[in-house]
DRENPA-3360 file (N, C-alpha, C; in nm, 2 decimals, always signed):
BEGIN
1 = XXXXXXXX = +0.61/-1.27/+0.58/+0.71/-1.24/+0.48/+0.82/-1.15/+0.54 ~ +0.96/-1.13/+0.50/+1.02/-1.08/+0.54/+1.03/-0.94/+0.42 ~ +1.09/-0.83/+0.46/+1.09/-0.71/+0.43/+1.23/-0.64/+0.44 ~ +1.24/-0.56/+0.39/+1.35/-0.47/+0.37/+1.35/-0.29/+0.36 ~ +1.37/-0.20/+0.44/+1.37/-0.09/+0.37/+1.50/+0.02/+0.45 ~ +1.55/+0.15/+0.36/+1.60/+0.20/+0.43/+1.58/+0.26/+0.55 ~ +1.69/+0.31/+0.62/+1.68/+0.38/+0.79/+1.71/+0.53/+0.73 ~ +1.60/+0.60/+0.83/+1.63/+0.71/+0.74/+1.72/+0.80/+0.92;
9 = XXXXXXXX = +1.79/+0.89/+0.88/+1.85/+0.93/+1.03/+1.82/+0.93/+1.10 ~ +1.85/+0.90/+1.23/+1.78/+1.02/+1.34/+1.63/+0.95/+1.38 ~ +1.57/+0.84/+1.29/+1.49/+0.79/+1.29/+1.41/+0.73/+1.43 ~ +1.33/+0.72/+1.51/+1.30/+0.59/+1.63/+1.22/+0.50/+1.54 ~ +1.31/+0.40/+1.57/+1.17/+0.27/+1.53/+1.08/+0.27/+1.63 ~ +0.94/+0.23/+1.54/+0.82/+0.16/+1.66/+0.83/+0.03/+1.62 ~ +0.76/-0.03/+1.70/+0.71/-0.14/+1.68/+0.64/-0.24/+1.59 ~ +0.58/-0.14/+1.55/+0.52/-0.20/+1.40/+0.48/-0.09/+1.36;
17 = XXXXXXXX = +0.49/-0.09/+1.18/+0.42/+0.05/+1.11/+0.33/-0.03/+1.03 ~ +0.24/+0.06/+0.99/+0.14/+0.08/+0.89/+0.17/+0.13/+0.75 ~ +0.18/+0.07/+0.63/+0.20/+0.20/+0.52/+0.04/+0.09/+0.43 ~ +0.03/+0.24/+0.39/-0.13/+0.27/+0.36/-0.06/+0.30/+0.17 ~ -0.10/+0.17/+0.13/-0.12/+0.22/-0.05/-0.23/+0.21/-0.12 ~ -0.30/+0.23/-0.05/-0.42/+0.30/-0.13/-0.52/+0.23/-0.24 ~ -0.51/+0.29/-0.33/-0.59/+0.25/-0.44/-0.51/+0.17/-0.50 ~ -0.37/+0.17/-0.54/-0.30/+0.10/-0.55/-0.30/-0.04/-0.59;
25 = XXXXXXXX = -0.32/-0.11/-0.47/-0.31/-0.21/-0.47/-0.46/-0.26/-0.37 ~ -0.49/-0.39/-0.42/-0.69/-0.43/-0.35/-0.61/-0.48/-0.21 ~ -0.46/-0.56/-0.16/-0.47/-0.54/-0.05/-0.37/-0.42/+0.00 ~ -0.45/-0.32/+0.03/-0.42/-0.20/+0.04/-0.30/-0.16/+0.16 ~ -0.26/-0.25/+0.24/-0.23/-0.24/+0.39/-0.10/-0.25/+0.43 ~ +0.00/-0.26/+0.49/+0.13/-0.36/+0.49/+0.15/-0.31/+0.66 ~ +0.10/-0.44/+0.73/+0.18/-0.40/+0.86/+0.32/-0.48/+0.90 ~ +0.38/-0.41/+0.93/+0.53/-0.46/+0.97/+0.56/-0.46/+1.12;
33 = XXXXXXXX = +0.59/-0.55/+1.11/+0.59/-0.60/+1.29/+0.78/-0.63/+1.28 ~ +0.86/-0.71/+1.39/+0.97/-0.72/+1.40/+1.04/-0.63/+1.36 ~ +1.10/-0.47/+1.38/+1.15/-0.42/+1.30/+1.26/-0.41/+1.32 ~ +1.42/-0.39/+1.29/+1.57/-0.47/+1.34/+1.63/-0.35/+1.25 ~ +1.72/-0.26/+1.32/+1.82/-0.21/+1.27/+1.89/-0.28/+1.23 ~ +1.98/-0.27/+1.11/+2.09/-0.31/+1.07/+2.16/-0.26/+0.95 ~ +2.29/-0.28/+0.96/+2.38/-0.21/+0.90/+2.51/-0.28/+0.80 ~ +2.49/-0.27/+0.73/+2.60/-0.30/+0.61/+2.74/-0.26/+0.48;
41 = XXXXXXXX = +2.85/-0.26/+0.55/+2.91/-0.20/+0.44/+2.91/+0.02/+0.51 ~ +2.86/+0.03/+0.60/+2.79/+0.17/+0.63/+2.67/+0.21/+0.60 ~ +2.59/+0.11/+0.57/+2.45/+0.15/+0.53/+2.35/+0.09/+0.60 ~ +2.29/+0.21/+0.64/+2.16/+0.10/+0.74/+2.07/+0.14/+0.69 ~ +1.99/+0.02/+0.75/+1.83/-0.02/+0.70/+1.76/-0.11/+0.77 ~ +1.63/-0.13/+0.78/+1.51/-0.21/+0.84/+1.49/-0.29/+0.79 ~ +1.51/-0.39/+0.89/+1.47/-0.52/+0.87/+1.32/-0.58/+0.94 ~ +1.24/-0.62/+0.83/+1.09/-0.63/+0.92/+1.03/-0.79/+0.88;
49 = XXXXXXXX = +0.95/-0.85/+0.91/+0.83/-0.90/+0.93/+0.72/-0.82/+0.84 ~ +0.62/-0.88/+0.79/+0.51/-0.78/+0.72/+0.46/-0.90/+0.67 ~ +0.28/-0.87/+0.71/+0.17/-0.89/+0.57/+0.09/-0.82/+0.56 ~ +0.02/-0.85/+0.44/-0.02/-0.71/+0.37/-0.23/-0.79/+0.41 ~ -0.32/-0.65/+0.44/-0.41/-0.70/+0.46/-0.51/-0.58/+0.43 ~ -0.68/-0.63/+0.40/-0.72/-0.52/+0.30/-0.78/-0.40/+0.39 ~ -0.78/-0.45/+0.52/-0.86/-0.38/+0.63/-0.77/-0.39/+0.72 ~ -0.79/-0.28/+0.83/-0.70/-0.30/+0.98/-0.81/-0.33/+1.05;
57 = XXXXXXXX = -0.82/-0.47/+1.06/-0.92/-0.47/+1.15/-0.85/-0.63/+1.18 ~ -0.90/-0.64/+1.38/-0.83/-0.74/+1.43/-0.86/-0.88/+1.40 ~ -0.95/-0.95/+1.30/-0.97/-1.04/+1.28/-0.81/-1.04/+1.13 ~ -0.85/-0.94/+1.03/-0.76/-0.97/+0.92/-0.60/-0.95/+0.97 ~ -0.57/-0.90/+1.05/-0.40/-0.86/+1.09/-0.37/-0.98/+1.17 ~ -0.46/-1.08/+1.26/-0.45/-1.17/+1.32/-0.42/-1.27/+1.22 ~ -0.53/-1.32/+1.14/-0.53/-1.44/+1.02/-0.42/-1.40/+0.95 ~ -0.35/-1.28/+0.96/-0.28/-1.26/+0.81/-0.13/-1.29/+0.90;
65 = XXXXXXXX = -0.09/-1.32/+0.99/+0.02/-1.30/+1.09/-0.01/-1.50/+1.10 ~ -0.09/-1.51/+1.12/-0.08/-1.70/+1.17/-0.10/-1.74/+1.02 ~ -0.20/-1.68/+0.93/-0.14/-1.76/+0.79/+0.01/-1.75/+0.72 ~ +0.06/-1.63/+0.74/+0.19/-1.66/+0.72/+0.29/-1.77/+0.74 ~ +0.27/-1.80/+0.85/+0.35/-1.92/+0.90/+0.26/-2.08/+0.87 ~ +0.17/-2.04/+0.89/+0.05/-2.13/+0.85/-0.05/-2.14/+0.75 ~ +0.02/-2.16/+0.63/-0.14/-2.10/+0.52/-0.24/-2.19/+0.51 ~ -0.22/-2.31/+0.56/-0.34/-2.37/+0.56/-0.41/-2.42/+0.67;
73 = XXXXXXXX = -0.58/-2.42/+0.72/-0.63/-2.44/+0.81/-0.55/-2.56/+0.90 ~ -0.52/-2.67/+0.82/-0.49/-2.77/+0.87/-0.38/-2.82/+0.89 ~ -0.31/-2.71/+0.88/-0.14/-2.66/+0.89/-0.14/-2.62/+1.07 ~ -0.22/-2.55/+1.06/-0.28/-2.52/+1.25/-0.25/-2.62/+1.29 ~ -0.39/-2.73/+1.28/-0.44/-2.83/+1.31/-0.34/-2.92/+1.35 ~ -0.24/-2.95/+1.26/-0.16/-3.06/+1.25/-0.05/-2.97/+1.38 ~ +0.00/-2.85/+1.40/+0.08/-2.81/+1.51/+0.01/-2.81/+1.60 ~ -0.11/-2.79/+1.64/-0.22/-2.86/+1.75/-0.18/-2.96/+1.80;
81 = XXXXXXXX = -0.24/-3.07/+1.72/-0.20/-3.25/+1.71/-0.08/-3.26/+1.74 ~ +0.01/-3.23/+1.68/+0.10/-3.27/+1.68/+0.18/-3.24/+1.89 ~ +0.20/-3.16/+1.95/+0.17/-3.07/+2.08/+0.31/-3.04/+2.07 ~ +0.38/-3.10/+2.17/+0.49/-3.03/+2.20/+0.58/-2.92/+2.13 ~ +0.67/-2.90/+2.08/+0.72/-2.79/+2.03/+0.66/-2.68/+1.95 ~ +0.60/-2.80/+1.85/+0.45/-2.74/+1.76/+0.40/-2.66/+1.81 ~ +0.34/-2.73/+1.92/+0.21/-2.65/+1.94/+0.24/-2.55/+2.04 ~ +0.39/-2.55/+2.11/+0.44/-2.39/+2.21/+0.50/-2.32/+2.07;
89 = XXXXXXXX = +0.53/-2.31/+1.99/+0.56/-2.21/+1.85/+0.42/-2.19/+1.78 ~ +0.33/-2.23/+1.75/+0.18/-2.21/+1.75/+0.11/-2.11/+1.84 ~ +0.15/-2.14/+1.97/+0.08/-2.02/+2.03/+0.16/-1.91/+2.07 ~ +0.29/-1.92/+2.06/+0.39/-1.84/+2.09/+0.38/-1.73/+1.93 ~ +0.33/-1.77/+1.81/+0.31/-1.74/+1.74/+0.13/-1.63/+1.71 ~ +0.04/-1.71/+1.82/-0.08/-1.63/+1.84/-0.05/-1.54/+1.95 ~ +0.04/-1.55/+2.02/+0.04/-1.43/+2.13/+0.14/-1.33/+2.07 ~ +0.22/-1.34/+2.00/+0.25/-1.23/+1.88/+0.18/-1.17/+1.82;
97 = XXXXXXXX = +0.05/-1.24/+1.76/-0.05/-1.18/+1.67/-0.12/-1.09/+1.71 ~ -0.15/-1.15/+1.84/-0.25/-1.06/+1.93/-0.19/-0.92/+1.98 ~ -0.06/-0.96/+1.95/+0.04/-0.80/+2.05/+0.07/-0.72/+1.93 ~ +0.04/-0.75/+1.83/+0.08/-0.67/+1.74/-0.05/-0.58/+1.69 ~ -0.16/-0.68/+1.70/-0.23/-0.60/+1.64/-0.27/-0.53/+1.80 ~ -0.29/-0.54/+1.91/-0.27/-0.45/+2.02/-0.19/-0.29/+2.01 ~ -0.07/-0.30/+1.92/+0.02/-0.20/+1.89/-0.09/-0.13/+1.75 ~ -0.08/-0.22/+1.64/-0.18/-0.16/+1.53/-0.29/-0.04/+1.58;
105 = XXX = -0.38/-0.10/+1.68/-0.50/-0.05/+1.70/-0.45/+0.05/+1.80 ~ -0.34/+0.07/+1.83/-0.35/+0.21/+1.92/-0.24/+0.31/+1.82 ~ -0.20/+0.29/+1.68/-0.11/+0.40/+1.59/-0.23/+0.46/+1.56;
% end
C-alpha cells in the first residue's frame, strides 16, 4: 500500500520506520519501507510503501510485503509459471522483503 505523511525539519529519513498503535488497532504494526522525500507547492512530505502486520516477526513482515503485491497464494504461483519477467519482479520483490525486514530487526 502506498502511504503519505508529513516531513518534519531537519528530519533524516531511515529506511523503513516502525509506528507502533497499539491497542488501537488488532493489526497493531505499520512498517514503511520505500521512504521518498517530496515536495509540493513548498510543502514536503513522505512518501512510503507500508503494511500493517500484528507482530514484527520475520515470517509476518515478509508475507505481508509479497502479499501485497500478491494476495493470493496462486498469484505467486502463476509469476513462478509464468518465468520471465514475472518471475525476475517476483524475486526482485522477495529480496526486498528480506532487506527490509533485515532493517526492521535491527531498529
Amino acid at each position: 500500500m502506498k502511504g503519505q505523511r508529513d516531513y518534519k525539519e531537519g528530519e533524516v529519513l531511515q529506511s523503513v520506520e516502525v509506528v507502533d498503535y497499539g491497542p488501537v488497532n488488532a493489526t497493531a504494526k505499520q512498517v514503511r519501507y520505500n521512504l521518498k522525500l517530496t515536495e509540493t507547492d513548498g510543502h514536503k512530505s513522505v512518501e512510503f510503501d507500508y503494511v500493517n502486520v500484528p507482530e514484527l516477526t520475520k515470517a509476518e513482515v515478509k508475507d505481508a510485503i509479497i502479499k501485497s503485491v500478491y494476495p493470493a497464494y496462486r498469484d505467486e504461483l502463476a509469476a513462478i509459471n509464468n518465468g520471465g519477467a514475472d518471475y525476475e519482479a517476483y524475486q526482485q520483490l522477495r529480496s526486498q522483503a528480506d532487506e527490509v525486514w533485515e532493517m526492521v530487526k535491527n531498529l
